[in-house]
C-alpha positions in Angstrom: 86.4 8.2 44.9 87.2 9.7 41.9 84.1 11.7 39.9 84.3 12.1 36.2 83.3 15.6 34.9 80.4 15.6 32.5 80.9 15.0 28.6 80.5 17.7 26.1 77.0 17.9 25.7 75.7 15.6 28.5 72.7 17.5 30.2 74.2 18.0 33.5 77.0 20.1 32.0 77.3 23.6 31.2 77.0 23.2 27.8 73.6 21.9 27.7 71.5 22.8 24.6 68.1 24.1 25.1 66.2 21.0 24.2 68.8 18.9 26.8 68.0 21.0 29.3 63.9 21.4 28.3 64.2 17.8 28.2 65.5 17.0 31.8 63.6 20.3 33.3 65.2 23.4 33.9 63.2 25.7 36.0 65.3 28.6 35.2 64.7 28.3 31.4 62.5 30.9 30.2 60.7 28.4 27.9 60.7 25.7 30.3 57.8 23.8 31.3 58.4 22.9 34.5 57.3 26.9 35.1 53.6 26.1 33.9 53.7 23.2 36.4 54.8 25.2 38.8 52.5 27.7 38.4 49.3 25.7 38.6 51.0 23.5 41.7 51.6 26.6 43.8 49.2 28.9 42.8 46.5 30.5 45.5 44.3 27.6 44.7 46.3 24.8 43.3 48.0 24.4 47.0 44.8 24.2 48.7 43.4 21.6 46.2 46.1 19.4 46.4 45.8 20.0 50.5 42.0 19.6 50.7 42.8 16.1 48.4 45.5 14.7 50.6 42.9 12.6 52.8 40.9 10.9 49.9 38.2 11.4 47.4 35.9 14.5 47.4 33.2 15.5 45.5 33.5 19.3 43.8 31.0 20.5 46.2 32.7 19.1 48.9 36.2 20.7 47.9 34.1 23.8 47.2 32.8 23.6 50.8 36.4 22.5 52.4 38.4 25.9 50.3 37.4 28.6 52.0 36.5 31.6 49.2 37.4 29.7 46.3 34.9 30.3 43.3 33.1 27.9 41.3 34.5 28.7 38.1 38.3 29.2 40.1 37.8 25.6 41.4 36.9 24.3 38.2 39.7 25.8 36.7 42.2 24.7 39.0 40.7 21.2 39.0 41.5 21.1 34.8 44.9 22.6 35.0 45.7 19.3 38.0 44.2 17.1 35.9 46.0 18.5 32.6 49.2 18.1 34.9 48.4 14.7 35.7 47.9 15.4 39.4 44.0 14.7 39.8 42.0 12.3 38.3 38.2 12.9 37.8 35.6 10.5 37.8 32.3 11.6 36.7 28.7 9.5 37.2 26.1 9.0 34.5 23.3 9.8 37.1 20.9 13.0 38.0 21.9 15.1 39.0 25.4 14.9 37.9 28.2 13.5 40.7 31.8 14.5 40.0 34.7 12.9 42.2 38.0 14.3 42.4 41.3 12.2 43.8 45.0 12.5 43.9 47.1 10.6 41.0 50.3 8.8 42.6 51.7 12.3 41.2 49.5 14.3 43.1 50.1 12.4 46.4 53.7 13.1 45.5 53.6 16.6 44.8 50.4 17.4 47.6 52.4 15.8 50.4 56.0 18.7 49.1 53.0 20.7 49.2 51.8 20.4 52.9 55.2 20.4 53.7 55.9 24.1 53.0 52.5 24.7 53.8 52.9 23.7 57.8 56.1 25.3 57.5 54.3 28.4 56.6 51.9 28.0 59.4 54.8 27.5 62.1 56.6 30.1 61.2 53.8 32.8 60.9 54.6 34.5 63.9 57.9 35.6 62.9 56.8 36.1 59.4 53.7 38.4 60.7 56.9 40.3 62.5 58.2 41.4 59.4 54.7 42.6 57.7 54.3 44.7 61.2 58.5 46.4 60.6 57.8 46.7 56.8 53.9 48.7 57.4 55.6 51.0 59.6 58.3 51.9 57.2 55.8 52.8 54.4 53.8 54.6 56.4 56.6 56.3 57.4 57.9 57.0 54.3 54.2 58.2 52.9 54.7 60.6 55.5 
């Protein structure tokens, strides 16, 4: 099999512009916006959002309810910035008192479901994670000594 090495200028060589690689994503891209998405999808509430969506349709005092310790004006917040990203889609009802329904996009299911992923990874590996906050307490106290 033989594999032709990438044109001057194509995006997957290492002469990329800026704008080639902005274009196709390049998280490691000071100016790139993948970071902003990657910011909102993995931030202390964005990952429990997309969670707490995974099953269906919730109303925002439901997901309030469902997210432990998440703020009103937090969830409200991090509900925008999903939507902004395309990952949520809000529906609101012209009745009294007001109803507000939040669901996954295609996007979001996509992105929720990478999500849960490192999420139950995080949850099966927390003993030997919680191993290595016990070995690194005892050094600083140690070293505060």
């Amino acid at each position: 099999m033989d594999i032709a090495a990438p044109a001057e200028g194509d995006a997957r060589g290492a002469a990329a512009t800026l704008s080639e690689k902005l274009a196709r994503g390049d998280l490691m891209a000071a100016a790139c916006p993948s970071r902003d998405v990657l910011k909102h999808l993995t931030s202390r509430w964005g990952v429990l959002v997309l969670i707490a969506l995974r099953p269906g349709t919730e109303r925002f005092s439901d997901l309030r309810r469902k997210i432990g310790g998440v703020s009103e004006r937090m969830l409200a917040q991090t509900l925008q910035l999903l939507e902004a990203d395309g990952m949520v889609a809000r529906k609101a009802y012209k009745i009294v008192p007001p109803h507000v329904e939040y669901t996954l996009t295609p996007l979001g299911q996509e992105a929720a479901t990478k999500v849960q992923e490192l999420a139950d990874w995080i949850e099966i590996s927390l003993p030997r994670i919680a191993k290595h906050w016990d070995t690194r307490r005892d050094r600083t106290r140690i070293a505060q000594l």
